[in-house]
matplotlib code that plots the C-alpha trace (Angstrom):
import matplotlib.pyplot as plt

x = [141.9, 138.4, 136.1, 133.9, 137.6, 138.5, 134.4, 134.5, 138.4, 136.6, 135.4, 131.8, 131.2, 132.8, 131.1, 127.7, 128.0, 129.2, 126.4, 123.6, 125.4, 125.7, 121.7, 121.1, 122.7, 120.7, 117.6, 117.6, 118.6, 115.1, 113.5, 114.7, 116.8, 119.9, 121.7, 123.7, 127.2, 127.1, 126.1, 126.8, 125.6, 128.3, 129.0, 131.5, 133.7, 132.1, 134.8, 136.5, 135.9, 138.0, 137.5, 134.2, 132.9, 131.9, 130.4, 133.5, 133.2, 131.9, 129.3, 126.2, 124.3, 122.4, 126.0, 127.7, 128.2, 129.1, 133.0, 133.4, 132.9, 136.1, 137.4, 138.7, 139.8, 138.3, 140.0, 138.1, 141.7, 141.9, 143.4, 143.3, 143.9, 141.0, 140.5, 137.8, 138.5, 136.4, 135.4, 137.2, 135.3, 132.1, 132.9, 133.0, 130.1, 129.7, 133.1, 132.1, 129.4, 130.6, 133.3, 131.2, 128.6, 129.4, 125.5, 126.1, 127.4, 125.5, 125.0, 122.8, 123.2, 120.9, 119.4, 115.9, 113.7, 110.8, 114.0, 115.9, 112.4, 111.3, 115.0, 114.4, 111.2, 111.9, 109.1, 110.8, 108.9, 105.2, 103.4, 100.8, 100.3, 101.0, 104.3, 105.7, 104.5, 107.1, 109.4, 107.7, 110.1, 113.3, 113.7, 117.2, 118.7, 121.5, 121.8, 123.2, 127.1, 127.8, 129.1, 129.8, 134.0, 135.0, 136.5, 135.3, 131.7, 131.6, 131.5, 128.5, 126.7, 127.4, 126.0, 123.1, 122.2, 122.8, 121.3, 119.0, 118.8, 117.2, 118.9, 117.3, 120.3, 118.8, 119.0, 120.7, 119.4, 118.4, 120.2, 119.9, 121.4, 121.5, 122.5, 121.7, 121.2, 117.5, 117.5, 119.1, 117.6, 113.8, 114.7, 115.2, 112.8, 109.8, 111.7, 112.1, 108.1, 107.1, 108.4, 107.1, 103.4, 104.3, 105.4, 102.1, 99.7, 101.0, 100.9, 97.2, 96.5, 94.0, 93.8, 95.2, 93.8, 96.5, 97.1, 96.9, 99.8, 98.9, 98.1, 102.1, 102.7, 100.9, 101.9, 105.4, 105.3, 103.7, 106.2, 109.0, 107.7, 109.4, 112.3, 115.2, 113.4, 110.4, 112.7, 114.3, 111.2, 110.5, 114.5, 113.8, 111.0, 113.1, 115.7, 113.8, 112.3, 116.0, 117.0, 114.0, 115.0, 118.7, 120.7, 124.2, 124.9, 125.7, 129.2]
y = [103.9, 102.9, 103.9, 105.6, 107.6, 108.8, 110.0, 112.3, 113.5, 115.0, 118.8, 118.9, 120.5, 117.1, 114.9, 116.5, 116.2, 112.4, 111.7, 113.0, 111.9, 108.2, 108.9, 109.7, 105.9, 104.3, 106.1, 105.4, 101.6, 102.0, 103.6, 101.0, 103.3, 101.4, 99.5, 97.4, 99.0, 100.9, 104.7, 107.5, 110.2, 112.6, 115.4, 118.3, 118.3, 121.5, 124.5, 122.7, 123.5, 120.6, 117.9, 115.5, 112.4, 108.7, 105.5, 102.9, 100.8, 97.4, 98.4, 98.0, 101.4, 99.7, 98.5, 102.4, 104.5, 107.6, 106.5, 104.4, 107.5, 107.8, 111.2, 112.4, 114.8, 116.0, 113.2, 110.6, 109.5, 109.0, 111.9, 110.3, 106.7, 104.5, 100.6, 101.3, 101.8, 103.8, 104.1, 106.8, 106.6, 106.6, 109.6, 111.5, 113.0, 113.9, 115.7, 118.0, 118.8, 119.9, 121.5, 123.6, 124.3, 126.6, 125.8, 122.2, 120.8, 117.3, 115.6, 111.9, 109.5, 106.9, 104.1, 103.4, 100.6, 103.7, 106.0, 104.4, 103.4, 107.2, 108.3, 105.5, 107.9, 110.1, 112.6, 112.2, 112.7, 113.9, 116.6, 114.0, 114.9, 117.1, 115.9, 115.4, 119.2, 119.9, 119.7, 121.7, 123.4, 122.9, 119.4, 119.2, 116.4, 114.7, 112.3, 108.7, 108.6, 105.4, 104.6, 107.9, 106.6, 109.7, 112.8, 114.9, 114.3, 116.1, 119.5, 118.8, 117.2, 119.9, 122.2, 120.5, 120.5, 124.4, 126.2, 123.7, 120.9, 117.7, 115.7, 113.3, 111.1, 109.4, 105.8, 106.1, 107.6, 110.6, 112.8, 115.5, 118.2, 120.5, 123.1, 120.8, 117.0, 117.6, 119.1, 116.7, 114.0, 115.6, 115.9, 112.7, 110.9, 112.9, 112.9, 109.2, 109.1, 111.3, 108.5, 105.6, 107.2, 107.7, 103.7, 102.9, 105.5, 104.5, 101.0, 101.1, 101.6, 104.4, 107.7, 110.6, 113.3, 116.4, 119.2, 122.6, 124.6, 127.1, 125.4, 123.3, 126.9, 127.6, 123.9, 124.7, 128.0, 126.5, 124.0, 127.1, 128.7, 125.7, 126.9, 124.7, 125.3, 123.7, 120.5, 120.5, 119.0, 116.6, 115.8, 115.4, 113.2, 110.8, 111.1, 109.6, 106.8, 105.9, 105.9, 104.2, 101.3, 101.3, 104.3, 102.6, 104.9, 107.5, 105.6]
z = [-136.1, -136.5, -139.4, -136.4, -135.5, -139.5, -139.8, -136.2, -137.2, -140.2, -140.1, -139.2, -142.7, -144.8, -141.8, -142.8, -146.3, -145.8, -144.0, -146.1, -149.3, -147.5, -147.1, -150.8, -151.7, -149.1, -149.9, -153.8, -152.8, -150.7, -153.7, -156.0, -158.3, -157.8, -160.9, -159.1, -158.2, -160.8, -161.7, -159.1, -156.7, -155.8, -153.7, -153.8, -150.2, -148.4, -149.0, -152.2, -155.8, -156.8, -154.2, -153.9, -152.5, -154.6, -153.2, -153.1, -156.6, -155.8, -152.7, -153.3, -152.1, -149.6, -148.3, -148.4, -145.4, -144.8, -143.8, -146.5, -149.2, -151.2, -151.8, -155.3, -157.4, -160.5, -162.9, -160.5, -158.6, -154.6, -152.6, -149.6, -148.2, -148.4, -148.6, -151.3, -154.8, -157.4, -161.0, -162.6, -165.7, -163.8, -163.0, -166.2, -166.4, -163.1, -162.9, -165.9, -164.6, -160.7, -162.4, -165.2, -162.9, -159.6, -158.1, -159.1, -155.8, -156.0, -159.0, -159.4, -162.5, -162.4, -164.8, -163.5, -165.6, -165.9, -166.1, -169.1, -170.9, -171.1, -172.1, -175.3, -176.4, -179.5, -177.0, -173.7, -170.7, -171.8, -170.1, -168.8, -165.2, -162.4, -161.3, -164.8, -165.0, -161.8, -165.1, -168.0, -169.7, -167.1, -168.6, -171.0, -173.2, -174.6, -177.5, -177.0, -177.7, -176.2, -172.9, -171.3, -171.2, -173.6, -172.2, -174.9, -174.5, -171.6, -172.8, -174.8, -171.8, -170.0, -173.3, -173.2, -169.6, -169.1, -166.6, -165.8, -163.1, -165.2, -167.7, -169.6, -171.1, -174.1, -174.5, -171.1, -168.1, -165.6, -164.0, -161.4, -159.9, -157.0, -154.4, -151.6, -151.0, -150.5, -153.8, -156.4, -154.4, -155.4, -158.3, -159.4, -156.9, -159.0, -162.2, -162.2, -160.3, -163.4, -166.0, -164.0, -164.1, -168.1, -168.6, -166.1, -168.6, -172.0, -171.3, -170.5, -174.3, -173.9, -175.5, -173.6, -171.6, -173.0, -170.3, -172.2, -173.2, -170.5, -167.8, -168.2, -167.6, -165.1, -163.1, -163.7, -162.4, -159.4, -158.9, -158.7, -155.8, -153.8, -151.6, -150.2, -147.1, -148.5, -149.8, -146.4, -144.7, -147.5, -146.9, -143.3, -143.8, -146.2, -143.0, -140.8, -142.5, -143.1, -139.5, -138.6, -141.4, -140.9, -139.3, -139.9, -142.7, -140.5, -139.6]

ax = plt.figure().add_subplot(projection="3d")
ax.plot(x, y, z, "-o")
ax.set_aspect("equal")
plt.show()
C-alpha cells in the first residue's frame, strides 16, 4: 500500500486534519520558524480526546507531509504502524496541554531567533505596536526549568497558560494554541511578527514612543472581534501560497 493508499483509507475528518497540520510545518518552514527537527506542532485526531498527530522525528518541516504524520497517544508512543519514529519527550508539553485544555485541539512550540530573544527579557513582549497589542493582556508565562524532559512541570505550564492562547516560555520559546489550525497558526505567525518588530525597535537605540494604558485596551479589544471565520481567509490565503510553492504536502 502506498503512502497516497494509507492517507485516502483515512476518515475524511483525520485526512483533513493531516492535511492542514502537514500545512502548518510547511508553512512555518516558509516562515522561517523552524529549529531544525526539533520543536513541534500538533493536532488532536478529529473525534479523539486521547489521540493526536506529530511530525516524524528527524524530518525536517519542509520535508513532512501529511502521510508521513505519526499518530500517538498521550504519553507520546505510536498507536499505529509507521516507518517514522517520534520524540516522546518533545511531546511533554504539548500533551499537557491537549489533555488539560478541552478548546486546545492544536498546540505550536516553537524557538524563533526574535522568539527566544524576547522570551530572554525580564519585560517580555512590550506593548510597542499594533500587532504586539493583538496580545495585550492575553499574553501568559512560564519561568525557565530546563529542558522541558520532566513530567511534573507540566501541570505548572499548564497553570500558567490558563485560559489563554499565548505562552511566552522564558529563556525558551513561544507557544500557541487553538480551536482550529488557522487559529494556532495566527497566533504564533503575529506573536513571533510582534517580537521580531520588538528585536528590530530596541536595537535601533532610540527612545520609545509608549502606547497608553487605554488605548492597549482599546487595540486589544479590537483585535477580539476576529472570528474563526475571519482567520479562515487569512488561513486560505497562507493555503494557497503553499500550493502554489509546493503542494506535495497534501500526500
Amino acid at each position: 500500500m502506498t503512502v497516497t493508499d494509507t492517507l485516502t483509507s483515512r476518515g475524511a475528518a483525520e485526512k483533513a486534519a493531516r492535511i492542514e497540520l502537514a500545512a502548518c510545518y510547511r508553512l512555518a518552514a516558509h516562515y522561517q520558524m523552524t529549529d531544525l527537527i526539533y520543536t513541534h506542532i500538533t493536532a488532536k485526531v478529529p473525534g479523539t480526546s486521547d489521540q493526536f498527530l506529530i511530525n516524524p522525528y528527524g524530518l525536517r518541516w519542509e520535508e513532512i507531509t501529511a502521510s508521513s504524520l505519526v499518530k500517538i497517544d498521550v504519553q507520546g508512543n505510536k498507536i499505529e504502524d509507521s516507518p517514522h519514529d517520534v520524540n516522546p519527550a518533545g511531546f511533554t508539553i504539548h500533551s499537557a496541554i491537549h489533555m488539560a485544555r478541552a478548546d486546545a485541539h492544536w498546540v505550536m512550540h516553537t524557538h524563533t531567533r526574535a522568539g527566544v530573544a524576547v522570551s530572554c527579557m525580564r519585560d517580555g513582549l512590550l506593548p510597542l505596536n499594533q500587532i504586539a497589542l493583538q496580545f495585550y493582556g492575553r499574553l501568559a508565562y512560564h519561568d525557565f526549568e530546563g529542558i522541558a524532559l520532566d513530567l511534573a512541570e507540566r501541570e505548572r505550564i499548564v497553570a500558567d497558560l490558563g485560559p489563554r492562547n499565548n505562552l511566552i516560555l522564558r529563556n525558551h520559546g513561544l507557544l500557541t494554541v487553538g480551536r482550529s489550525a488557522s487559529e494556532m497558526f495566527n497566533n504564533m505567525f503575529y506573536l513571533n511578527r510582534a517580537c521580531e518588530i520588538q528585536v528590530s525597535t530596541l536595537s535601533m537605540g532610540q527612545p520609545l514612543q509608549p502606547v497608553p494604558p487605554e488605548v492597549c485596551e482599546h487595540v486589544a479589544g479590537q483585535w477580539g472581534t476576529m472570528t474563526l471565520e475571519d482567520l479562515q481567509l487569512e488561513w486560505n490565503a497562507h493555503l494557497r501560497l503553499l500550493d502554489t510553492l509546493d503542494p506535495g504536502y497534501r500526500e
